[in-house]
N, C-alpha and C positions, 0 to 999 in steps of 0.2 A: 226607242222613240222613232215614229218616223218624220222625215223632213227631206222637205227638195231645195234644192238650187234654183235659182233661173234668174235671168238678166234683168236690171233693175230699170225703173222708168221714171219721166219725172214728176208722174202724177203722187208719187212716192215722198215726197222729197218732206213734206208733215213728218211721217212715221221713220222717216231718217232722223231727224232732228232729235224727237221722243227718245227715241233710244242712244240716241251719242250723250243725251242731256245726263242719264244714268253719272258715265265717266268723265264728266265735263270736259266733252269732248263737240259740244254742238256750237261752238262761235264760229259758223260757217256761214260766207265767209269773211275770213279776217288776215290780219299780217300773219298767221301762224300757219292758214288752212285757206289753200286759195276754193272758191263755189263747187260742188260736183258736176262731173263731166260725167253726167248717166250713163253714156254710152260704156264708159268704163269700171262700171260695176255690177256687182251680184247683190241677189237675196236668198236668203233662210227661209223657209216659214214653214210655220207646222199648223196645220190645221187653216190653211190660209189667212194666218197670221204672221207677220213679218216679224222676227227673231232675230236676228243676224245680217251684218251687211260687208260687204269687202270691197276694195278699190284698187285699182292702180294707174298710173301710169309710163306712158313711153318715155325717155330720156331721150333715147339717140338709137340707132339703126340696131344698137349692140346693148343696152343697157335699159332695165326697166326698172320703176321704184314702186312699192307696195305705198298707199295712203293711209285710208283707215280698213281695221279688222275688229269689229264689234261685236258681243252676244251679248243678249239680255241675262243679267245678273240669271235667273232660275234655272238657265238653259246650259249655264256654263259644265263642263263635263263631259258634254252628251255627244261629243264630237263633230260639233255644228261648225266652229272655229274652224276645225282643221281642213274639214270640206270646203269651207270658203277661201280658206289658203289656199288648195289644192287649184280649186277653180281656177282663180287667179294667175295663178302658175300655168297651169297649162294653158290658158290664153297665151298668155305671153311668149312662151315657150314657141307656140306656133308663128308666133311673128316674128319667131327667128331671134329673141332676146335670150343674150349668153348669160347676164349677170344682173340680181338683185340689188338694191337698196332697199333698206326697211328701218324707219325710227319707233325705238320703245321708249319710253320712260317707266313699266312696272319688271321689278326684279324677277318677278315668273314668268312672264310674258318671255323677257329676254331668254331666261333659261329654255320653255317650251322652243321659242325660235332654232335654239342649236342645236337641243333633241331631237328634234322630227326636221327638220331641214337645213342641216348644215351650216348654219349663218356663221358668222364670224365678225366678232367686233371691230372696226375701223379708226372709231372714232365718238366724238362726242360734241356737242351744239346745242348752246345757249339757245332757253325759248323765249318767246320773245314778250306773252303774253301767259297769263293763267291758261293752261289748256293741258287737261288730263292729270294725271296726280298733282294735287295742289301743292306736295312738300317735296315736288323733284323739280328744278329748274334747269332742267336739260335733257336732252334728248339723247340716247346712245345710239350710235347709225351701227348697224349690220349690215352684213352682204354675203351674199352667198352664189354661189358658180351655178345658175339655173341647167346648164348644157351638162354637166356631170353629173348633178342629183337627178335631171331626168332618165338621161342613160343608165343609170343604176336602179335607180328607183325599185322596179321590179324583183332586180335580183335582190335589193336589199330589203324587200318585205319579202320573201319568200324566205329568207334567211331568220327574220324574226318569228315567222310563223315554225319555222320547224323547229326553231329553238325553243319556243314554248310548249311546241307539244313533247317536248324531249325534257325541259328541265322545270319548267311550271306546273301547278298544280290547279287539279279541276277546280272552279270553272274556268279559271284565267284562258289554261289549254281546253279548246272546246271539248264537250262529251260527245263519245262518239253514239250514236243511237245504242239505245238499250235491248240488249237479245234478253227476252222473256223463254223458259225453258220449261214446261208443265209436266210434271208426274203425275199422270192421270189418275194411277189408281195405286200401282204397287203390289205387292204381294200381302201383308197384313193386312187393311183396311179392310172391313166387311158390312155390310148393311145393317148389323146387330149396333155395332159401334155409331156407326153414322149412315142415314138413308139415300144419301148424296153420291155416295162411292159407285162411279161408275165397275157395273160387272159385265154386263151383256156384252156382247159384241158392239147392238145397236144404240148400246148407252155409250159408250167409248169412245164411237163415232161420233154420235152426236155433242159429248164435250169439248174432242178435238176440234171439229168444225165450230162450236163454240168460242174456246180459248183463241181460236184464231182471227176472229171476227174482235175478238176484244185488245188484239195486239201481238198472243204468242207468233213466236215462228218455229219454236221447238216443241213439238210433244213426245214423251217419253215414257213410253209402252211396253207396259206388262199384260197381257193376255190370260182371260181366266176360262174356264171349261164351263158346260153347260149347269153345273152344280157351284159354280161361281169360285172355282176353286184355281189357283197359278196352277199354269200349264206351262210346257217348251213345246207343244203339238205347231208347228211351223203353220199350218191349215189355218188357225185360229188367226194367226199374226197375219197372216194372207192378207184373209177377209179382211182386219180390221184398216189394214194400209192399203189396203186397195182401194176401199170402200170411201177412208179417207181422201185419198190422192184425186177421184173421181168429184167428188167436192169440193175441194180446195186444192189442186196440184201442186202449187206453191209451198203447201207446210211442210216441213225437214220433219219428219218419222225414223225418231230414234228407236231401236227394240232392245229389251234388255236381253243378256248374257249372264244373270244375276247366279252367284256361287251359294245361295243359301237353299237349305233343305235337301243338300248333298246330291245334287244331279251331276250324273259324270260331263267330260267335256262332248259328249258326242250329243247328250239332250242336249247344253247349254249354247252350241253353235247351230241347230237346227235351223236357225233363224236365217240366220247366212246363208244357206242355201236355196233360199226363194229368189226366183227370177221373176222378170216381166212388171208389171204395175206396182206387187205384190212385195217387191224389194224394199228393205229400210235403205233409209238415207245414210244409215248413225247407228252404230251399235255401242251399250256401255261394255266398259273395259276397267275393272273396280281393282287396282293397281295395289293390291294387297288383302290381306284376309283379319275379320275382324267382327268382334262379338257383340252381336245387338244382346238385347234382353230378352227378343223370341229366339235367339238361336244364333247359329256361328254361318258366318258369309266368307267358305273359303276360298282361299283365289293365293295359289303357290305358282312360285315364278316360273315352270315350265306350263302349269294351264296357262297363264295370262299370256305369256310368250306365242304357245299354240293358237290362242284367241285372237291375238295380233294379227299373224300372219295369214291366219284366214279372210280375216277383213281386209288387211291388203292385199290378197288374192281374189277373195270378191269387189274388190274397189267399194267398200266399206268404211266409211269414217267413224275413228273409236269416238267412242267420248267416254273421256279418260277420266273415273271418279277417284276422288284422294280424301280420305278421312283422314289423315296425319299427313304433317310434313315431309317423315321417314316415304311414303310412299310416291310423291316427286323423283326421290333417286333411281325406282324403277322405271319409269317415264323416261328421265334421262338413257339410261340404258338402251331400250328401245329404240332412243331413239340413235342410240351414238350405233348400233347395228341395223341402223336403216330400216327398223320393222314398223316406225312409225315415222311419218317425214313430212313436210312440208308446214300446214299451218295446224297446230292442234287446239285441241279444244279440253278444258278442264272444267268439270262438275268439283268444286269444293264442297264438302258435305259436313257441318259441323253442327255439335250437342249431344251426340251419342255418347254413352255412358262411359265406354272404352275405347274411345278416339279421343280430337282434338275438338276443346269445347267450345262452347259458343259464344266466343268473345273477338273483341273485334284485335285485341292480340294477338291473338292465333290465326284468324283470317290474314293480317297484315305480313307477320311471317311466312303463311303459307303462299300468298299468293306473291309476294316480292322474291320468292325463292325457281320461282317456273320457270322452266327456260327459256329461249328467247322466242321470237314468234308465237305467244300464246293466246289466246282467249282464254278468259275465262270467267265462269259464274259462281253465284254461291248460294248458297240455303241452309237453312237450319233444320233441325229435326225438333218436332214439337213446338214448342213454347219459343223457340229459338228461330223460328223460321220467319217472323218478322224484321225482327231483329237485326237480323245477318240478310238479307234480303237489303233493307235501307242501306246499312253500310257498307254495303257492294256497289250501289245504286250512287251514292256519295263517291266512293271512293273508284268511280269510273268503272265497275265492273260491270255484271251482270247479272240475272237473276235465275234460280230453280226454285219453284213454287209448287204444288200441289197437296192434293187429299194422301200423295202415296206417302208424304213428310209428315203431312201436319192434318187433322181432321177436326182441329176447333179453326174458328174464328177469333177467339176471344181466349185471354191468358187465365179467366173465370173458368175456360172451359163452358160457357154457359148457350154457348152460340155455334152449332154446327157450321163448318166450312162446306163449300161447292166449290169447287174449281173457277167456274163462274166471280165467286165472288172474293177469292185470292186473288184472282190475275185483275180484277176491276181495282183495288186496292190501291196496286201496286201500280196501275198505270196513271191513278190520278194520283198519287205521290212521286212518280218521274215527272208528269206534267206539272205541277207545282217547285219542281225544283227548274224545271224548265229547259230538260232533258228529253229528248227525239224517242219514241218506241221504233226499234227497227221493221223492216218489212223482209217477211220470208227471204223475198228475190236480192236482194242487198245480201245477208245472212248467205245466202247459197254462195254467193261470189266470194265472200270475203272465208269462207271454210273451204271452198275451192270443189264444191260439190257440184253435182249435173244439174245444169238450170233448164228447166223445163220451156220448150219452143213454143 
Protein backbone atom coordinates (compact mmCIF):
# COMPACT_ATOMS: atom_id res chain seq x y z
CA UNK A 1 0.00 0.00 0.00
CA UNK A 2 1.27 3.24 -0.63
CA UNK A 3 1.12 6.20 1.82
CA UNK A 4 3.08 9.50 2.81
CA UNK A 5 3.59 11.34 5.78
CA UNK A 6 3.57 15.16 5.93
CA UNK A 7 2.83 17.82 8.54
CA UNK A 8 -0.55 18.31 9.59
CA UNK A 9 -2.60 21.82 9.42
CA UNK A 10 -5.53 23.28 10.91
CA UNK A 11 -7.70 23.31 8.02
CA UNK A 12 -7.61 19.58 9.17
CA UNK A 13 -8.81 19.62 12.35
CA UNK A 14 -12.96 18.12 10.89
CA UNK A 15 -11.06 15.03 9.54
CA UNK A 16 -8.95 14.81 12.97
CA UNK A 17 -11.87 14.62 14.98
CA UNK A 18 -13.75 11.79 12.18
CA UNK A 19 -11.18 9.49 12.92
CA UNK A 20 -10.23 9.81 16.89
CA UNK A 21 -14.33 9.52 17.02
CA UNK A 22 -13.62 5.70 15.58
CA UNK A 23 -11.65 5.13 19.38
CA UNK A 24 -13.52 7.56 21.49
CA UNK A 25 -10.94 9.33 21.42
CA UNK A 26 -12.36 12.87 19.94
CA UNK A 27 -13.36 14.88 23.28
CA UNK A 28 -10.84 17.44 22.21
CA UNK A 29 -10.57 19.59 23.99
CA UNK A 30 -11.31 18.51 27.44
CA UNK A 31 -9.86 17.70 31.05
CA UNK A 32 -8.31 14.42 29.57
CA UNK A 33 -6.86 16.01 25.99
CA UNK A 34 -5.84 19.62 26.15
CA UNK A 35 -6.80 21.33 21.88
CA UNK A 36 -4.13 20.36 19.04
CA UNK A 37 -0.97 22.31 18.60
CA UNK A 38 -0.79 21.65 14.58
CA UNK A 39 2.45 22.63 14.55
CA UNK A 40 3.04 19.38 16.34
CA UNK A 41 1.71 16.99 14.28
CA UNK A 42 1.55 14.50 11.30
CA UNK A 43 -0.59 13.00 8.72
CA UNK A 44 -1.15 9.56 6.85
CA UNK A 45 -2.95 9.63 3.80
CA UNK A 46 -3.27 7.26 1.05
CA UNK A 47 -4.76 8.45 -1.91
CA UNK A 48 -4.98 11.96 -0.38
CA UNK A 49 -7.01 10.87 2.11
CA UNK A 50 -6.26 11.25 5.65
CA UNK A 51 -5.78 7.75 7.42
CA UNK A 52 -3.63 8.31 10.40
CA UNK A 53 -2.54 11.06 12.64
CA UNK A 54 0.34 11.32 15.34
CA UNK A 55 1.22 14.19 17.96
CA UNK A 56 3.60 15.04 20.47
CA UNK A 57 4.82 17.15 22.67
CA UNK A 58 7.87 19.17 24.34
CA UNK A 59 8.16 18.75 28.18
CA UNK A 60 11.31 20.31 29.10
CA UNK A 61 14.82 20.83 27.13
CA UNK A 62 15.44 16.94 27.86
CA UNK A 63 12.06 15.12 27.76
CA UNK A 64 9.23 14.84 25.23
CA UNK A 65 5.67 12.96 25.50
CA UNK A 66 3.84 11.29 22.58
CA UNK A 67 -0.20 12.59 22.40
CA UNK A 68 -2.38 10.76 20.16
CA UNK A 69 -1.29 7.93 17.53
CA UNK A 70 -4.34 6.88 15.47
CA UNK A 71 -5.14 4.71 12.15
CA UNK A 72 -8.40 4.09 10.77
CA UNK A 73 -9.74 0.71 11.88
CA UNK A 74 -9.17 -0.68 7.67
CA UNK A 75 -5.58 0.55 7.63
CA UNK A 76 -4.56 -0.84 10.69
CA UNK A 77 -1.47 -3.53 9.69
CA UNK A 78 -0.31 -1.74 6.99
CA UNK A 79 2.45 0.00 8.87
CA UNK A 80 1.02 3.46 8.83
CA UNK A 81 1.08 3.52 12.78
CA UNK A 82 4.63 2.86 12.88
CA UNK A 83 5.56 5.50 10.35
CA UNK A 84 3.83 8.10 12.30
CA UNK A 85 5.65 6.80 15.43
CA UNK A 86 8.74 7.05 13.59
CA UNK A 87 8.02 10.48 12.38
CA UNK A 88 7.47 11.76 15.59
CA UNK A 89 10.39 10.43 17.02
CA UNK A 90 12.79 11.68 14.89
CA UNK A 91 11.30 15.16 15.20
CA UNK A 92 11.87 15.19 18.50
CA UNK A 93 14.99 13.53 18.55
CA UNK A 94 16.50 16.46 16.59
CA UNK A 95 15.39 18.88 19.27
CA UNK A 96 17.70 17.33 21.19
CA UNK A 97 14.91 15.25 23.45
CA UNK A 98 16.64 12.26 25.42
CA UNK A 99 13.47 10.63 26.81
CA UNK A 100 9.77 9.63 25.95
CA UNK A 101 6.43 9.54 27.71
CA UNK A 102 3.70 7.88 26.08
CA UNK A 103 0.06 6.88 27.72
CA UNK A 104 -1.91 3.55 26.35
CA UNK A 105 -4.97 2.23 27.79
CA UNK A 106 -5.20 -0.84 24.86
CA UNK A 107 -3.26 -4.24 25.78
CA UNK A 108 -1.64 -4.44 22.06
CA UNK A 109 -0.98 -1.11 21.79
CA UNK A 110 1.15 -1.40 25.09
CA UNK A 111 2.70 -4.68 23.92
CA UNK A 112 3.51 -3.05 20.14
CA UNK A 113 5.13 0.04 22.15
CA UNK A 114 7.95 -2.36 23.80
CA UNK A 115 8.35 -4.50 20.60
CA UNK A 116 9.24 -1.94 18.09
CA UNK A 117 10.59 0.82 20.57
CA UNK A 118 11.69 -0.02 23.81
CA UNK A 119 9.06 1.55 26.13
CA UNK A 120 9.06 0.59 29.46
CA UNK A 121 6.29 0.73 32.03
CA UNK A 122 6.43 3.46 34.69
CA UNK A 123 3.42 3.71 35.96
CA UNK A 124 -0.24 4.19 35.79
CA UNK A 125 -3.00 7.17 35.99
CA UNK A 126 -6.51 7.49 36.77
CA UNK A 127 -8.57 9.00 33.64
CA UNK A 128 -10.43 11.43 34.26
CA UNK A 129 -13.22 11.29 31.82
CA UNK A 130 -14.64 8.43 29.28
CA UNK A 131 -11.72 8.71 26.68
CA UNK A 132 -10.54 5.52 24.59
CA UNK A 133 -11.31 2.13 25.81
CA UNK A 134 -14.58 2.48 27.59
CA UNK A 135 -13.85 -0.55 30.10
CA UNK A 136 -10.09 0.66 31.03
CA UNK A 137 -10.03 3.58 33.61
CA UNK A 138 -6.68 4.29 33.39
CA UNK A 139 -3.94 5.03 31.64
CA UNK A 140 -0.38 3.09 31.72
CA UNK A 141 2.46 5.70 31.21
CA UNK A 142 5.58 4.24 29.29
CA UNK A 143 8.82 5.66 28.48
CA UNK A 144 11.43 4.90 26.56
CA UNK A 145 15.41 6.39 26.25
CA UNK A 146 14.79 8.30 22.75
CA UNK A 147 18.91 8.91 22.62
CA UNK A 148 19.73 4.95 22.73
CA UNK A 149 16.94 3.70 20.38
CA UNK A 150 18.12 6.12 18.01
CA UNK A 151 21.81 5.40 18.15
CA UNK A 152 21.08 1.84 17.64
CA UNK A 153 18.26 1.99 15.66
CA UNK A 154 20.12 1.13 12.43
CA UNK A 155 22.23 -1.48 13.82
CA UNK A 156 19.20 -3.08 15.16
CA UNK A 157 17.12 -3.42 11.88
CA UNK A 158 20.04 -4.54 10.14
CA UNK A 159 20.12 -7.27 12.72
CA UNK A 160 16.42 -8.10 12.12
CA UNK A 161 16.78 -8.13 8.51
CA UNK A 162 19.56 -10.57 8.35
CA UNK A 163 18.01 -12.60 10.73
CA UNK A 164 15.15 -13.21 8.66
CA UNK A 165 16.90 -13.95 5.74
CA UNK A 166 18.75 -16.53 7.71
CA UNK A 167 15.95 -18.19 9.69
CA UNK A 168 12.45 -16.93 8.11
CA UNK A 169 10.83 -18.37 5.39
CA UNK A 170 9.78 -17.01 1.96
CA UNK A 171 7.94 -14.60 1.72
CA UNK A 172 8.56 -13.26 5.29
CA UNK A 173 12.51 -13.17 4.09
CA UNK A 174 12.21 -11.46 0.71
CA UNK A 175 12.71 -13.43 -2.58
CA UNK A 176 15.54 -12.85 -4.19
CA UNK A 177 14.78 -12.28 -8.11
CA UNK A 178 14.06 -15.36 -10.04
CA UNK A 179 16.96 -16.62 -12.50
CA UNK A 180 14.94 -18.23 -15.37
CA UNK A 181 17.39 -20.93 -17.27
CA UNK A 182 15.98 -21.99 -20.98
CA UNK A 183 17.05 -25.32 -22.75
CA UNK A 184 16.46 -24.47 -25.95
CA UNK A 185 16.44 -27.35 -27.70
CA UNK A 186 18.55 -30.41 -26.41
CA UNK A 187 19.52 -33.36 -27.99
CA UNK A 188 16.14 -35.61 -28.43
CA UNK A 189 13.51 -33.05 -29.47
CA UNK A 190 12.90 -32.92 -33.24
CA UNK A 191 10.35 -31.27 -35.55
CA UNK A 192 8.61 -34.73 -36.23
CA UNK A 193 7.74 -34.54 -32.37
CA UNK A 194 6.98 -30.85 -32.08
CA UNK A 195 7.39 -28.06 -34.94
CA UNK A 196 8.48 -25.50 -32.25
CA UNK A 197 12.04 -27.12 -31.60
CA UNK A 198 14.38 -24.86 -32.42
CA UNK A 199 17.17 -26.66 -35.01
CA UNK A 200 18.87 -24.05 -37.16
CA UNK A 201 21.41 -22.06 -36.06
CA UNK A 202 19.09 -19.05 -37.09
CA UNK A 203 16.04 -20.62 -35.18
CA UNK A 204 18.22 -20.85 -31.86
CA UNK A 205 19.14 -17.43 -32.16
CA UNK A 206 16.13 -16.16 -32.62
CA UNK A 207 14.50 -18.14 -29.26
CA UNK A 208 17.43 -16.93 -27.32
CA UNK A 209 16.93 -13.34 -28.19
CA UNK A 210 13.40 -14.29 -27.64
CA UNK A 211 13.36 -16.04 -23.98
CA UNK A 212 15.38 -13.06 -23.07
CA UNK A 213 13.10 -10.37 -23.90
CA UNK A 214 10.49 -12.44 -21.96
CA UNK A 215 12.88 -12.54 -18.74
CA UNK A 216 15.46 -15.57 -19.28
CA UNK A 217 19.06 -14.63 -18.27
CA UNK A 218 20.23 -18.18 -19.00
CA UNK A 219 20.11 -20.13 -22.09
CA UNK A 220 21.36 -23.55 -22.38
CA UNK A 221 22.73 -24.78 -25.68
CA UNK A 222 22.82 -27.69 -27.61
CA UNK A 223 23.93 -27.22 -31.26
CA UNK A 224 22.51 -29.19 -34.05
CA UNK A 225 24.29 -29.74 -37.75
CA UNK A 226 22.80 -28.80 -40.94
CA UNK A 227 20.64 -32.20 -40.91
CA UNK A 228 19.33 -30.99 -37.48
CA UNK A 229 21.25 -33.55 -36.04
CA UNK A 230 23.48 -32.85 -32.07
CA UNK A 231 26.77 -32.11 -32.91
CA UNK A 232 30.24 -31.11 -30.50
CA UNK A 233 31.57 -29.17 -33.97
CA UNK A 234 32.72 -26.09 -31.81
CA UNK A 235 32.02 -23.98 -35.38
CA UNK A 236 28.31 -24.45 -34.81
CA UNK A 237 28.43 -23.27 -30.92
CA UNK A 238 30.46 -20.18 -32.33
CA UNK A 239 28.07 -18.95 -34.58
CA UNK A 240 25.26 -19.56 -32.32
CA UNK A 241 26.93 -17.47 -29.21
CA UNK A 242 28.13 -15.03 -31.10
CA UNK A 243 25.35 -14.35 -33.19
CA UNK A 244 23.52 -14.32 -29.64
CA UNK A 245 25.92 -12.03 -27.71
CA UNK A 246 25.67 -9.46 -30.80
CA UNK A 247 22.02 -9.17 -29.84
CA UNK A 248 21.62 -9.12 -26.61
CA UNK A 249 25.30 -9.10 -24.92
CA UNK A 250 23.79 -9.39 -21.57
CA UNK A 251 22.37 -13.16 -21.88
CA UNK A 252 24.87 -15.85 -19.93
CA UNK A 253 25.22 -18.72 -22.93
CA UNK A 254 25.70 -21.78 -21.31
CA UNK A 255 27.01 -24.77 -23.89
CA UNK A 256 26.49 -28.21 -23.09
CA UNK A 257 29.37 -31.01 -22.37
CA UNK A 258 26.49 -33.55 -22.56
CA UNK A 259 27.88 -37.43 -21.95
CA UNK A 260 25.19 -39.03 -23.92
CA UNK A 261 25.60 -40.93 -27.25
CA UNK A 262 29.21 -41.89 -26.24
CA UNK A 263 31.45 -38.82 -27.49
CA UNK A 264 34.82 -39.22 -26.02
CA UNK A 265 36.07 -36.26 -23.78
CA UNK A 266 38.00 -34.61 -26.42
CA UNK A 267 34.42 -33.96 -28.79
CA UNK A 268 32.66 -33.15 -25.29
CA UNK A 269 35.20 -30.18 -24.37
CA UNK A 270 35.39 -28.84 -27.96
CA UNK A 271 33.32 -26.24 -26.74
CA UNK A 272 35.81 -24.71 -24.28
CA UNK A 273 38.08 -23.98 -26.58
CA UNK A 274 36.33 -21.14 -28.49
CA UNK A 275 37.73 -17.76 -27.86
CA UNK A 276 36.64 -14.04 -28.61
CA UNK A 277 32.67 -13.36 -28.88
CA UNK A 278 32.15 -16.89 -29.53
CA UNK A 279 32.98 -18.09 -25.86
CA UNK A 280 30.27 -19.59 -23.53
CA UNK A 281 29.63 -17.93 -20.44
CA UNK A 282 28.59 -21.56 -18.66
CA UNK A 283 29.32 -24.92 -19.51
CA UNK A 284 27.09 -28.13 -18.14
CA UNK A 285 28.99 -30.30 -15.84
CA UNK A 286 26.33 -33.52 -15.27
CA UNK A 287 27.94 -34.76 -11.96
CA UNK A 288 27.29 -38.40 -12.68
CA UNK A 289 26.10 -40.87 -15.17
CA UNK A 290 22.65 -42.07 -15.65
CA UNK A 291 20.01 -43.79 -17.81
CA UNK A 292 17.39 -41.89 -19.71
CA UNK A 293 14.92 -44.11 -21.82
CA UNK A 294 16.92 -42.83 -25.20
CA UNK A 295 20.07 -43.92 -23.89
CA UNK A 296 22.87 -43.79 -21.19
CA UNK A 297 24.50 -40.19 -20.27
CA UNK A 298 27.90 -41.25 -19.08
CA UNK A 299 29.89 -39.05 -17.06
CA UNK A 300 32.77 -41.19 -14.58
CA UNK A 301 34.60 -39.20 -12.10
CA UNK A 302 37.76 -38.79 -13.96
CA UNK A 303 35.74 -37.35 -17.38
CA UNK A 304 33.84 -34.82 -15.08
CA UNK A 305 36.99 -34.12 -13.07
CA UNK A 306 38.85 -33.46 -16.57
CA UNK A 307 35.75 -31.31 -17.65
CA UNK A 308 36.30 -29.30 -14.47
CA UNK A 309 39.48 -28.39 -14.75
CA UNK A 310 39.19 -27.20 -18.20
CA UNK A 311 36.63 -24.85 -17.44
CA UNK A 312 38.59 -23.45 -14.76
CA UNK A 313 41.37 -23.26 -17.06
CA UNK A 314 39.31 -21.52 -19.59
CA UNK A 315 37.69 -19.31 -16.85
CA UNK A 316 34.34 -21.28 -17.61
CA UNK A 317 31.60 -21.37 -15.08
CA UNK A 318 30.25 -25.23 -14.73
CA UNK A 319 26.89 -25.45 -14.30
CA UNK A 320 26.64 -28.26 -12.23
CA UNK A 321 23.55 -30.76 -13.13
CA UNK A 322 22.45 -33.31 -10.23
CA UNK A 323 19.79 -35.92 -11.14
CA UNK A 324 20.15 -37.64 -7.47
CA UNK A 325 21.24 -36.45 -4.27
CA UNK A 326 24.32 -39.17 -4.36
CA UNK A 327 25.60 -36.74 -7.04
CA UNK A 328 26.14 -33.43 -4.66
CA UNK A 329 28.80 -35.50 -3.03
CA UNK A 330 30.83 -35.18 -6.21
CA UNK A 331 30.29 -31.43 -6.16
CA UNK A 332 31.58 -31.42 -2.86
CA UNK A 333 34.69 -33.21 -3.87
CA UNK A 334 35.51 -30.78 -6.50
CA UNK A 335 35.11 -28.62 -4.63
CA UNK A 336 37.06 -29.50 -1.30
CA UNK A 337 40.20 -29.95 -4.29
CA UNK A 338 39.59 -26.36 -5.51
CA UNK A 339 38.57 -27.55 -9.18
CA UNK A 340 35.41 -25.76 -8.57
CA UNK A 341 35.29 -22.52 -6.16
CA UNK A 342 33.80 -19.65 -5.46
CA UNK A 343 29.97 -19.29 -6.02
CA UNK A 344 28.43 -22.31 -7.86
CA UNK A 345 25.45 -22.90 -9.63
CA UNK A 346 23.18 -26.15 -9.53
CA UNK A 347 20.67 -27.29 -12.51
CA UNK A 348 18.45 -29.77 -10.25
CA UNK A 349 16.95 -32.02 -12.79
CA UNK A 350 13.99 -34.24 -11.71
CA UNK A 351 11.39 -37.14 -13.22
CA UNK A 352 13.60 -39.14 -15.18
CA UNK A 353 12.90 -42.64 -14.85
CA UNK A 354 16.16 -43.76 -13.26
CA UNK A 355 16.94 -40.74 -11.16
CA UNK A 356 15.28 -38.74 -8.32
CA UNK A 357 11.63 -38.15 -9.13
CA UNK A 358 9.42 -35.47 -9.37
CA UNK A 359 8.28 -34.71 -6.20
CA UNK A 360 8.85 -31.83 -4.13
CA UNK A 361 10.53 -34.43 -1.62
CA UNK A 362 13.07 -35.12 -3.41
CA UNK A 363 13.63 -31.56 -4.52
CA UNK A 364 13.75 -30.46 -0.74
CA UNK A 365 16.44 -33.02 0.14
CA UNK A 366 18.17 -32.41 -2.79
CA UNK A 367 18.44 -28.95 -2.63
CA UNK A 368 18.91 -28.44 1.50
CA UNK A 369 21.77 -30.82 1.05
CA UNK A 370 24.23 -28.35 -1.51
CA UNK A 371 26.88 -26.93 -0.04
CA UNK A 372 27.24 -23.64 0.97
CA UNK A 373 27.34 -20.62 -1.38
CA UNK A 374 24.94 -22.23 -3.80
CA UNK A 375 22.40 -21.16 -6.43
CA UNK A 376 20.41 -23.09 -7.49
CA UNK A 377 17.34 -24.03 -10.08
CA UNK A 378 15.19 -26.79 -10.85
CA UNK A 379 12.98 -28.51 -13.54
CA UNK A 380 11.42 -31.35 -14.33
CA UNK A 381 11.43 -33.73 -17.14
CA UNK A 382 8.17 -34.01 -19.12
CA UNK A 383 4.99 -33.76 -17.19
CA UNK A 384 7.03 -32.75 -14.29
CA UNK A 385 8.54 -29.72 -15.42
CA UNK A 386 5.68 -27.59 -14.30
CA UNK A 387 5.41 -28.88 -11.36
CA UNK A 388 8.98 -28.74 -10.01
CA UNK A 389 9.46 -25.46 -11.74
CA UNK A 390 6.50 -23.76 -9.16
CA UNK A 391 8.02 -25.35 -6.27
CA UNK A 392 11.27 -24.04 -6.88
CA UNK A 393 9.64 -20.74 -7.63
CA UNK A 394 7.82 -20.98 -3.93
CA UNK A 395 10.45 -22.43 -2.35
CA UNK A 396 12.89 -19.43 -3.26
CA UNK A 397 14.84 -21.26 -5.89
CA UNK A 398 14.91 -20.96 -9.35
CA UNK A 399 13.89 -22.20 -12.52
CA UNK A 400 15.13 -24.50 -15.82
CA UNK A 401 12.34 -24.59 -18.45
CA UNK A 402 12.45 -25.63 -21.98
CA UNK A 403 11.51 -27.76 -25.27
CA UNK A 404 14.86 -29.66 -24.51
CA UNK A 405 12.82 -31.04 -20.92
CA UNK A 406 9.36 -30.86 -21.88
CA UNK A 407 7.83 -30.42 -25.52
CA UNK A 408 3.79 -30.33 -24.42
CA UNK A 409 2.32 -27.43 -22.91
CA UNK A 410 -0.38 -29.33 -21.38
CA UNK A 411 -0.28 -32.82 -19.03
CA UNK A 412 -3.12 -33.86 -22.14
CA UNK A 413 -0.22 -33.72 -24.14
CA UNK A 414 -2.72 -31.91 -26.42
CA UNK A 415 -0.95 -28.61 -26.77
CA UNK A 416 2.54 -28.24 -28.20
CA UNK A 417 5.24 -26.08 -26.16
CA UNK A 418 7.58 -23.16 -27.68
CA UNK A 419 10.03 -21.84 -25.58
CA UNK A 420 8.16 -18.65 -25.99
CA UNK A 421 5.27 -19.88 -24.28
CA UNK A 422 7.03 -21.90 -21.08
CA UNK A 423 9.08 -19.04 -20.17
CA UNK A 424 5.72 -16.58 -20.57
CA UNK A 425 3.95 -19.03 -18.05
CA UNK A 426 6.30 -19.06 -15.71
CA UNK A 427 6.96 -15.29 -15.49
CA UNK A 428 3.22 -14.44 -14.99
CA UNK A 429 3.21 -17.15 -12.08
CA UNK A 430 6.51 -15.43 -10.30
CA UNK A 431 4.51 -12.09 -11.00
CA UNK A 432 1.52 -13.19 -9.27
CA UNK A 433 3.20 -14.49 -6.42
CA UNK A 434 4.96 -11.34 -6.45
CA UNK A 435 8.40 -12.24 -7.00
CA UNK A 436 11.13 -9.98 -9.01
CA UNK A 437 12.35 -11.79 -12.72
CA UNK A 438 16.24 -11.24 -12.45
CA UNK A 439 17.97 -9.24 -15.15
CA UNK A 440 21.18 -10.95 -17.05
CA UNK A 441 23.53 -8.05 -15.53
CA UNK A 442 22.37 -8.74 -11.72
CA UNK A 443 22.87 -12.73 -12.59
CA UNK A 444 26.43 -12.12 -14.04
CA UNK A 445 27.53 -10.50 -10.67
CA UNK A 446 25.95 -12.53 -8.46
CA UNK A 447 27.75 -15.99 -10.54
CA UNK A 448 30.83 -13.82 -10.47
CA UNK A 449 31.03 -13.97 -14.37
CA UNK A 450 32.41 -11.13 -16.96
CA UNK A 451 29.95 -8.36 -17.02
CA UNK A 452 30.01 -6.90 -20.37
CA UNK A 453 31.20 -2.79 -20.60
Amino acid sequence: MDFYIEKANTCQRKEFLNILRYWNMHHIPSVEMEDFDFECYYVAKVENKIVGLSGYKILNEKQGKTTLLVVLPEYLGSGIGKALQLKRLEVMYKKGIKSVITNSDRKETIVWYKKHFEYKEIGKIKKLISFGENDVDYWTTLEMNLDEYMKAKDKKEKFKEEYKKENESYPITPYQPLIINVALTGIVPNKSLNKYVPVSIEEIVNDAILVHDLGASIVHIHARDKDGVMTNDARYYEEIISRIKKERPELICCATTSGRNGQSIEERSEVLDIIGLGKPDMASLTLGSLNFISGASINDIDTVTELAFKMKEKNIKPELEIFDAGMINLAKYLERYEIIDGVKYFNILLGNLNTASGTIKDLAHIYTSLPKNSIWSAGGLGQFQLPINIASIVAGGNVRVGIEDNIYYDNEKKILASNKLLVQRLVNITEQLSREIAKPSNVKEKLGLKINE
